[in-house]
Legacy VTK file of the C-alpha trace (Angstrom):
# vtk DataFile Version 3.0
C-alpha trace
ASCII
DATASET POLYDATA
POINTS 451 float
-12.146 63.733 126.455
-14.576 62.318 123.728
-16.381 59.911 123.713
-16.699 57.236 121.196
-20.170 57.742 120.668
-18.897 61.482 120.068
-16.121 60.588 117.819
-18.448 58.443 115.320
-20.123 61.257 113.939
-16.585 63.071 113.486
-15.589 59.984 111.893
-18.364 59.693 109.406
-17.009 62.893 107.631
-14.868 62.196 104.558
-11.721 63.940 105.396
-11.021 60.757 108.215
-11.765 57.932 105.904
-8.589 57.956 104.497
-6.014 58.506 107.219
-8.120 55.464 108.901
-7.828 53.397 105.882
-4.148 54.330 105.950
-3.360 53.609 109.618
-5.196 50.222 109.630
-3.418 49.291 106.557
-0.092 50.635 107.627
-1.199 48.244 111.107
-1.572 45.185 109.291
1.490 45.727 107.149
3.576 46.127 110.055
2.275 43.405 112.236
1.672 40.893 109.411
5.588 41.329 108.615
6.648 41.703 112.100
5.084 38.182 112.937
6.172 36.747 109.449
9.672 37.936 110.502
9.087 35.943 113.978
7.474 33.075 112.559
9.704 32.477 109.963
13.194 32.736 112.275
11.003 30.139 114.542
10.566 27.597 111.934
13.876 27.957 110.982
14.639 27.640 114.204
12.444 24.865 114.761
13.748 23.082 111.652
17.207 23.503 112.762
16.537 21.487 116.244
14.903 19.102 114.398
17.795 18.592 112.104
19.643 18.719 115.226
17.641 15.982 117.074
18.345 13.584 113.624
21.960 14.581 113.815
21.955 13.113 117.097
20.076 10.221 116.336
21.997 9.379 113.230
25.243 9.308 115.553
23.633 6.151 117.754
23.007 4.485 114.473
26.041 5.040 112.726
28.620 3.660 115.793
25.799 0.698 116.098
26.409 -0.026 112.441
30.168 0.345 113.130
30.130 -1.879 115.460
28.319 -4.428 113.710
29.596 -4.400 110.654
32.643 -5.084 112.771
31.406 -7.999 115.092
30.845 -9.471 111.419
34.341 -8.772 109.926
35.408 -10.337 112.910
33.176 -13.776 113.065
33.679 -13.789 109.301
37.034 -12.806 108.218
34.784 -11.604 105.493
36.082 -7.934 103.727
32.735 -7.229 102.497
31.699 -6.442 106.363
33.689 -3.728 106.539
32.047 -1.286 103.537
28.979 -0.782 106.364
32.023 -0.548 109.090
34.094 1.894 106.826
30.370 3.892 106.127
29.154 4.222 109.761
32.414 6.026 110.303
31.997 8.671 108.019
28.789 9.244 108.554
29.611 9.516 112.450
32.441 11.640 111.408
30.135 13.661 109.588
27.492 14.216 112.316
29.943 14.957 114.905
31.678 17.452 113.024
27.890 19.182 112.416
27.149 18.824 116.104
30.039 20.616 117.508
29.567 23.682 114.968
25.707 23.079 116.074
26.203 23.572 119.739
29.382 26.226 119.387
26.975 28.926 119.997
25.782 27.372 123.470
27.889 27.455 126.179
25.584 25.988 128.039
25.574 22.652 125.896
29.762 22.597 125.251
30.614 20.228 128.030
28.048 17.890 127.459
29.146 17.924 123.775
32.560 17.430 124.607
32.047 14.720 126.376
29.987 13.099 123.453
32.563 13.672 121.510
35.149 12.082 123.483
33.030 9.138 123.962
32.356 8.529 120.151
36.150 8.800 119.514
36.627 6.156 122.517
34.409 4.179 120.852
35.730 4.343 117.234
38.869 3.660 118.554
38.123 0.680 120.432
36.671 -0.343 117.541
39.648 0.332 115.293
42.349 -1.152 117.606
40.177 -4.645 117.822
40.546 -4.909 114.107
44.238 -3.678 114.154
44.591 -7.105 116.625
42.377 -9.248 114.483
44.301 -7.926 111.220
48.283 -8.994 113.119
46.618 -12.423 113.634
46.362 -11.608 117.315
43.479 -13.708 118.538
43.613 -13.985 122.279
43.868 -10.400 122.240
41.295 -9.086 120.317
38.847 -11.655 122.016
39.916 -10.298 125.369
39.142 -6.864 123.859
35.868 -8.044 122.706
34.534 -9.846 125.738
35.589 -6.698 128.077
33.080 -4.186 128.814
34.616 -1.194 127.377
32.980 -0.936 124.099
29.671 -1.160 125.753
30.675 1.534 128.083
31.295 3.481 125.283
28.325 3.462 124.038
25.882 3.718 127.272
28.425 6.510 127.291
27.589 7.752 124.128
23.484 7.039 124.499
23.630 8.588 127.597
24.962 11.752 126.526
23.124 11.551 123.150
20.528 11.066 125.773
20.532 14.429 127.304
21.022 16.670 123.931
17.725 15.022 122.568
15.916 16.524 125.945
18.119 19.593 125.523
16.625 19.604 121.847
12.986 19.149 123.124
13.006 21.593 125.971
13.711 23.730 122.970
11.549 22.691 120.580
8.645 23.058 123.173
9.567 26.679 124.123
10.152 27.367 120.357
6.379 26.224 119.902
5.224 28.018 122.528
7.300 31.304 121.228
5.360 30.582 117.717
1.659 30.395 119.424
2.444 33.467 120.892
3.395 35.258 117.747
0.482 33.633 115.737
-1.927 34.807 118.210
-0.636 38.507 118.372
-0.485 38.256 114.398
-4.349 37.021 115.382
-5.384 39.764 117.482
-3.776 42.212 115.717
-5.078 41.200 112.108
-8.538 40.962 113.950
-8.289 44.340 114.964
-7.401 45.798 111.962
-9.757 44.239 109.770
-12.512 45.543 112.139
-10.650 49.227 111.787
-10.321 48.304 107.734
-14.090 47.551 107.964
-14.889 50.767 109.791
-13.289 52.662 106.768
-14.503 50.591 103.979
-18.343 51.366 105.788
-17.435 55.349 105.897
-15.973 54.847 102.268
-19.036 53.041 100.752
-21.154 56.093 102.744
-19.306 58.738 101.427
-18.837 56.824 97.561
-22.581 56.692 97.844
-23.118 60.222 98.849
-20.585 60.962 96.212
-22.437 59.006 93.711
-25.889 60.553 94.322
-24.200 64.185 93.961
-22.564 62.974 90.509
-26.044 61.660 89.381
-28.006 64.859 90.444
-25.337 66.747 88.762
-25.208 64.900 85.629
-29.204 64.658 85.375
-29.004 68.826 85.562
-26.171 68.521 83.133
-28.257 66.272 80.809
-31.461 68.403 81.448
-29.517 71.730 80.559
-27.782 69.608 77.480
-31.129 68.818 76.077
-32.615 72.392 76.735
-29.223 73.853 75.256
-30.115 71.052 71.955
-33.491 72.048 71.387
-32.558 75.470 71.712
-29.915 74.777 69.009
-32.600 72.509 66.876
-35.391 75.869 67.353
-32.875 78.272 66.322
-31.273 75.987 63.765
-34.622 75.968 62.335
-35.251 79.393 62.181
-31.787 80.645 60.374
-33.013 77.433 57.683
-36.017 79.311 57.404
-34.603 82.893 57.388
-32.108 81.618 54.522
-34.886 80.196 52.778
-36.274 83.112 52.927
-33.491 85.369 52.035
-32.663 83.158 48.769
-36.578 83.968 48.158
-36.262 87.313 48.459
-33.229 87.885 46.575
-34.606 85.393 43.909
-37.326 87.489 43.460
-35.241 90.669 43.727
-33.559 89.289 40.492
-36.146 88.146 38.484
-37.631 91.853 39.081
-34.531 93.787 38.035
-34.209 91.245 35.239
-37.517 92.406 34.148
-36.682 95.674 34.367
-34.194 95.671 32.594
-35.749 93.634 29.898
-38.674 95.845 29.904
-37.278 99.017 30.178
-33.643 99.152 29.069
-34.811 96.650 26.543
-37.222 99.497 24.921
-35.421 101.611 25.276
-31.963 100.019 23.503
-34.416 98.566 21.036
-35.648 102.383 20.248
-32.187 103.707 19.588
-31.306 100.743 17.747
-34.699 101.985 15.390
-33.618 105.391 15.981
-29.809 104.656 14.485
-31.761 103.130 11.266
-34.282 106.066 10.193
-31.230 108.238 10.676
-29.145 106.126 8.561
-32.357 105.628 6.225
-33.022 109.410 6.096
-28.913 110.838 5.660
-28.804 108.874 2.386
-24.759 109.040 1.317
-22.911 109.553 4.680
-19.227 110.684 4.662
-17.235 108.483 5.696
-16.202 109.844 9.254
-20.100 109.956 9.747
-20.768 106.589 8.604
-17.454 105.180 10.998
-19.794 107.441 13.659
-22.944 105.683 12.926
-21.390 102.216 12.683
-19.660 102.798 15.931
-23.116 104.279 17.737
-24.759 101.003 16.073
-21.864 98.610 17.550
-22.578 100.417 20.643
-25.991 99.560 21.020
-25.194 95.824 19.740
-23.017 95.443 22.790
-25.351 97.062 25.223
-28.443 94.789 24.034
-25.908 91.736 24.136
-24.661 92.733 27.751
-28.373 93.520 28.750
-29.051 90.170 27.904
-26.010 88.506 29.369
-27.090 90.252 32.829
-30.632 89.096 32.671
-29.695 85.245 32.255
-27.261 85.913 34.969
-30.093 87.744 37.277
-33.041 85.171 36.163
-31.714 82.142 33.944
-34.699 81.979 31.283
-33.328 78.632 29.547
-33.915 77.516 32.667
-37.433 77.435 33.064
-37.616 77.285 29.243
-35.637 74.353 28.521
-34.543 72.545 31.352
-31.929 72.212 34.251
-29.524 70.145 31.300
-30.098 72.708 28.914
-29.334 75.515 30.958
-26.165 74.192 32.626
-24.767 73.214 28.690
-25.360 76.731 27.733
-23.618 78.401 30.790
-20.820 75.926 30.515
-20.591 76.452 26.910
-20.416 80.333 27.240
-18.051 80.532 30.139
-15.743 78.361 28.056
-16.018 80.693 25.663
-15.054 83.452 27.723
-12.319 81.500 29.472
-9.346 79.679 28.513
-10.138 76.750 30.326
-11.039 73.642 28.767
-14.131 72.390 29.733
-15.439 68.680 30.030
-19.047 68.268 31.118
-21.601 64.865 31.290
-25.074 66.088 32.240
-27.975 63.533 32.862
-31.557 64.154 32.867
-32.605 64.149 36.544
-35.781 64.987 38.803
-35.624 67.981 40.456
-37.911 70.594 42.062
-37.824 74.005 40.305
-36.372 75.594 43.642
-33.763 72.520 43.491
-32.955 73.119 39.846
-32.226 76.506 40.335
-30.325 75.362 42.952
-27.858 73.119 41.195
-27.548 75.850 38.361
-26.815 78.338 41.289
-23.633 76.065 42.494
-22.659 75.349 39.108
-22.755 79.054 38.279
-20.887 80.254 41.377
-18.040 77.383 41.518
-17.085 78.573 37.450
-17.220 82.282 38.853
-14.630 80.955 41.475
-12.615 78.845 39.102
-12.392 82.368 37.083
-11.549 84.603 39.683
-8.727 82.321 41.598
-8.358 78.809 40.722
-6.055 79.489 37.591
-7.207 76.234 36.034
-6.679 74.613 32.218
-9.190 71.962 32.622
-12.759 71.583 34.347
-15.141 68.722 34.586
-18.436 69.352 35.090
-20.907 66.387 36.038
-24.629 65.844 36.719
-26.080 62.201 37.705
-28.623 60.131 39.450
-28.354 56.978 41.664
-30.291 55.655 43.885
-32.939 58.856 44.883
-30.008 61.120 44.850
-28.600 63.906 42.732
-25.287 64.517 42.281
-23.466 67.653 40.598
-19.924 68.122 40.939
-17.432 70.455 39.367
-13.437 69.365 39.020
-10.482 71.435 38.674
-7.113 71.567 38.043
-6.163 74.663 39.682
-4.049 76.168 42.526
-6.216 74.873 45.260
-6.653 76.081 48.521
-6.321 74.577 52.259
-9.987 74.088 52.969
-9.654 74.005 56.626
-7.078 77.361 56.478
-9.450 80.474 57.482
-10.475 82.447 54.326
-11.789 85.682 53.794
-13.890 84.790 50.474
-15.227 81.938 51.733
-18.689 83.772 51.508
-20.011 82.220 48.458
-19.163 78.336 49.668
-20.953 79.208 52.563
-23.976 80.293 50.820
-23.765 77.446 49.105
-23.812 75.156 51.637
-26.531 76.995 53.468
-28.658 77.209 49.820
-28.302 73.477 49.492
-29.215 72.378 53.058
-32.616 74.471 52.114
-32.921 71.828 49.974
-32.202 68.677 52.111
-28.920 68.637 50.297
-25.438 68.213 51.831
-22.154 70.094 50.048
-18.680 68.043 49.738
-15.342 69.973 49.285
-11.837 68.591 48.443
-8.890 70.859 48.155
-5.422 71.303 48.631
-2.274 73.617 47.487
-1.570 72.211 43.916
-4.061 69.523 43.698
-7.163 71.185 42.335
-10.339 71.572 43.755
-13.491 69.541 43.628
-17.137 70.824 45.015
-19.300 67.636 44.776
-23.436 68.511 45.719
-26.049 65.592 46.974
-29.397 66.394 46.871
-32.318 64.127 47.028
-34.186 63.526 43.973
-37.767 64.611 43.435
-40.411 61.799 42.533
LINES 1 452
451 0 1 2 3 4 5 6 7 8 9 10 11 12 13 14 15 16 17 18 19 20 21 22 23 24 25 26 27 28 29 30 31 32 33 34 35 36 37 38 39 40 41 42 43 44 45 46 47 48 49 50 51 52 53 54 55 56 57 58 59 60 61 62 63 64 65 66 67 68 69 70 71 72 73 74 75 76 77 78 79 80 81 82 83 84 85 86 87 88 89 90 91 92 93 94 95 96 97 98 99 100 101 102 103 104 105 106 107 108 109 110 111 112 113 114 115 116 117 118 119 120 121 122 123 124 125 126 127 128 129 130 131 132 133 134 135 136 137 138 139 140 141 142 143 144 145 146 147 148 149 150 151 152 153 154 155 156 157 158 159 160 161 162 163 164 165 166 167 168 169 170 171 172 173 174 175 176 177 178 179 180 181 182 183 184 185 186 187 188 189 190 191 192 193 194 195 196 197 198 199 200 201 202 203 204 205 206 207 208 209 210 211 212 213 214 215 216 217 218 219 220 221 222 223 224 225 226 227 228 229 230 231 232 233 234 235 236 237 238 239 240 241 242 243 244 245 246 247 248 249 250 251 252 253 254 255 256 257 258 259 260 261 262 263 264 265 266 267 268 269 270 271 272 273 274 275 276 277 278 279 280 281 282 283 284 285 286 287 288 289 290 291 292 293 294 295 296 297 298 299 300 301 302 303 304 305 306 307 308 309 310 311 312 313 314 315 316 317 318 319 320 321 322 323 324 325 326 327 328 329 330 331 332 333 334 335 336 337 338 339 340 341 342 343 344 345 346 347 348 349 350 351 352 353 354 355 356 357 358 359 360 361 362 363 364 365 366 367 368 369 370 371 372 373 374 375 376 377 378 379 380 381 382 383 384 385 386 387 388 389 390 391 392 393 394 395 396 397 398 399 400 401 402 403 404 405 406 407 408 409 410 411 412 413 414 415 416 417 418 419 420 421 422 423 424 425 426 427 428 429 430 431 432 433 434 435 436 437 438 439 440 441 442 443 444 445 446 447 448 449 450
């Protein structure tokens, strides 16, 4: 069999701490409301005996008060004496009639009570028939009655059996005291011993909440390490896809402004040089018929268009009014000619504002792509277009009153808001969108001014 010194370390583990805690609590329960069950019947109890031992009492002093409110109806011939005469026999009445349902239950305590009983009635009745003789002017008689010693034997009658009830009463009262120690004490011991058994599991509790605890901290200090590896990680690579866009917007900036050259340089000669080409011819063929002058006019409308779309490209690839007159300039001409090629109606405000040249380029960037989207699905009648300062920080924002679009619905040309985004957070620049089916769209750009 174990030991308890072998048990302890058994008990120590965690999968005992709470069928202990539940046993010791399930062993006060039941002995805290096993002796509140006993304790309470004994007070009642008790409370009853008491009640009883007044009962008892009460009797004594009602037939005394009988009596003398009669010995003073009958020195008197006064009326009044006989309220406390007419009283005392209710009330003795009244704690008869409670003392014989009292002492029903005890057959041990019947006889004694019967004989009380008869007594008291003896009593009351002597009491009664003196009046009855005083009342029929009977004098002699009710003197005789008077002076006899049966109303006093009555009541030593009465006392005496009154007598033994009260020590019936107190034998018990003292066992019913005794009974009460007794449960108080068990309720004692056993309370004692299951606090000391509630102790024993609070201690294993508080050693296994503190074990507990000292896991959950090591745990979340590895969590918090690996958090703030997995962060900088995040911040590092972060970083380096800023840079890589950078880069990439660089790179295709520059890819641009090369092809723009090129095509300035050398599909610019070499328009220009038909263009000269189409005049010595015309200069040189003197009177042309007329299907060869509808043929040269043609070949020269031709080359109009191709110079005009050559130069339409190249302020797309590399915006020269840009760089040549401004960031306000440049975004009034490209609103003015996509109005011009749209049939939207177009409302613009632009404010001079300090920008670098990367952040210029920048704004005219957004503003170029959101009219591109407005053309290609927004199906919009009005625009507003709007460039301001306040407080250190730029703000462009173009308004539509298109289809709209659920902005948090997956798209698959979502490319060029995402680029964007990514070309203004280059910048130190943050991108706002508002949209929803039927209620237009608005793309609203912060960036921080340049000083």
């Amino acid at each position: 069999m174990p030991t308890p010194l072998k048990l302890l370390p058994l008990l120590r583990g965690g999968r005992f701490t709470f069928p202990l805690a539940s046993l010791a609590a399930l062993g006060m329960f039941v002995i805290s409301e096993s002796s509140y069950q006993e304790a309470s019947a004994r007070f009642d109890a008790l409370g009853t005996q008491a009640l009883a031992r007044t009962t008892i009492q009460t009797l004594w002093r009602s037939l005394t008060d009988a009596e003398t409110g009669q010995r003073g109806y009958l020195l008197t011939d006064r009326k009044e004496y006989l309220k406390p005469y007419v009283s005392a026999q209710v009330q003795a009445a009244q704690s008869l009639a409670w003392l014989n349902e009292y002492y029903s239950t005890e057959p041990e305590t019947q006889a004694l009570m019967v004989q009380v009983q008869r007594a008291a009635d003896n009593k009351l009745a002597e009491l009664a028939e003196t009046n009855r003789l005083h009342d029929e002017g009977k004098e002699q008689a009710w003197r005789d009655l008077v002076l006899s010693n049966i109303g006093a034997e009555q009541m030593d009658a009465v006392r005496s059996y009154s007598e033994k009830l009260l020590a019936h009463e107190t034998i018990k009262v003292n066992e019913g005291r005794k009974s009460l120690m007794k449960t108080l004490m068990i309720n004692r011991i056993g309370v004692t011993a299951m606090a000391a058994l509630s102790l024993l599991a609070l201690f294993m509790y508080l050693r296994q909440t503190t074990a507990l605890v000292r896991l959950r901290e090591e745990q979340r200090r590895i969590a918090q390490w690996e958090r703030d590896q997995f962060e900088r990680e995040v911040v590092r690579r972060t970083g380096q896809l800023t840079d890589l866009a950078r880069h990439l917007q660089t790179v295709r900036e520059d890819e641009r402004n090369h092809l723009a050259r090129e095509l300035h340089d050398e599909l610019g000669a070499l328009l220009t040089a038909a263009k000269l080409d189409v005049a010595r011819l015309q200069s040189r063929l003197g009177v042309l018929t007329p299907e060869v002058a509808e043929r040269m006019q043609h070949l020269s409308d031709g080359l109009n268009s191709g110079i005009a779309l050559k130069r339409r490209i190249i302020e797309d690839l590399r915006p020269s009014s840009l760089s040549n007159l401004g960031l306000v300039s440049a975004l009034e001409i490209l609103v003015r000619e996509w109005s011009e090629r749209s049939e939207a109606a177009v409302d613009s405000d632009f404010q001079p504002v300090q920008l670098r040249p990367s952040g210029e380029l920048t704004v005219y960037r957004l503003v170029q792509e959101a009219l591109t989207n407005i053309s290609k699905y927004a199906k919009a009648t009005e625009v507003q277009v709007r460039l301001a300062s306040d407080d250190g920080q730029v703000t462009i924002s173009v308004r539509d009153n298109g289809i709209g679009f659920d902005v948090d619905a997956p798209r698959s040309s979502a490319h060029g808001l995402l680029g964007m985004r990514y070309r203004l957070e280059t910048e130190g620049g943050t991108l706002l969108l508002k949209s929803a089916p039927g209620q237009g769209t608005l793309i609203e750009a912060h960036l921080p001014e340049s000083t």
